[in-house]
C-alpha positions in Angstrom: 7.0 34.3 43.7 4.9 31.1 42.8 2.1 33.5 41.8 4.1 35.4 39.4 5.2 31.7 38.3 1.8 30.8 38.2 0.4 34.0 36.1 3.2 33.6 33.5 2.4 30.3 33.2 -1.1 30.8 32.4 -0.1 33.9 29.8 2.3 31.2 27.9 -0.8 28.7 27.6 -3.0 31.8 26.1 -0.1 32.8 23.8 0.5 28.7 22.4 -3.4 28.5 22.0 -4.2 32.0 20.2 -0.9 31.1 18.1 -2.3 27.7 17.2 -5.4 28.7 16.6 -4.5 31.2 13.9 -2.1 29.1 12.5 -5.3 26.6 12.1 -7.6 29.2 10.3 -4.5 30.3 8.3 -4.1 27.1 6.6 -7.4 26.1 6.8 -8.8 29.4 5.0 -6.3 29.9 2.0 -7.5 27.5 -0.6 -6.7 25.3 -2.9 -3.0 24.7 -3.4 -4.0 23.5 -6.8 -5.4 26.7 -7.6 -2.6 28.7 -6.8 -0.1 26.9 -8.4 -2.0 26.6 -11.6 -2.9 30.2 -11.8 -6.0 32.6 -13.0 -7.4 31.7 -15.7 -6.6 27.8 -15.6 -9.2 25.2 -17.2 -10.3 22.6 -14.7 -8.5 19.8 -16.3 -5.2 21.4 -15.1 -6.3 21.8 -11.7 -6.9 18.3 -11.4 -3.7 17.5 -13.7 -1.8 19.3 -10.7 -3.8 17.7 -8.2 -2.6 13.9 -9.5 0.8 15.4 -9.9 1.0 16.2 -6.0 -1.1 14.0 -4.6 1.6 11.8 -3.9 3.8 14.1 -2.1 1.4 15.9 -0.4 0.7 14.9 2.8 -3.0 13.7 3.4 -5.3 16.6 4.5 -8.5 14.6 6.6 -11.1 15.7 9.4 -10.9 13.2 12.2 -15.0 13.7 12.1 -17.5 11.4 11.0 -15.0 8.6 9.8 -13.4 10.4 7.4 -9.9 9.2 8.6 -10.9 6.2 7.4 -11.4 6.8 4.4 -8.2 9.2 4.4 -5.8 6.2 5.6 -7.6 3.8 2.9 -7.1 6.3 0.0 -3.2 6.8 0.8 -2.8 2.6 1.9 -4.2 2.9 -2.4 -1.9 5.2 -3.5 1.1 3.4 -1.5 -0.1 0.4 -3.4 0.0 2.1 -7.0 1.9 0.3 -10.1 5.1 2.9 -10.0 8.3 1.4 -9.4 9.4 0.7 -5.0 11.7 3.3 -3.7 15.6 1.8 -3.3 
């Protein structure tokens, strides 16, 4: 009985890991959200038009490598200090 606990156990920790894993290179391969929302044939100065437009809402995307959280938690500290009008 405990080995059966034990191997369905081990099957669940596969399933969570292959699951996470291609939920990783999902999101991770498919883009620039910009992109997409802008649509073929945009100029470059929409793109980034969207990109300001968002950029508040969107949640920050960092790598926890080489100190780039840093400079991910100093950019949106920046945009939290901006000159729009406090939330009531």
């Amino acid at each position: 009985m405990g080995g059966h606990i034990l191997k369905r156990l081990g099957l669940a920790v596969l399933v969570a890991l292959a699951v996470s894993m291609i939920a990783f290179l999902l999101l991770r391969l498919s883009g620039d959200p910009a992109i997409a929302i802008a649509g073929e044939g945009a100029r470059s100065e929409d793109i980034e038009l969207i990109r300001k437009r968002t950029a508040s809402t969107a949640r920050c995307r960092c790598n926890t490598s080489s100190g780039s959280a840093r400079r991910c938690a100093a950019t949106s500290a920046s945009r939290s200090t901006s000159s729009s009008p406090p939330r009531r």
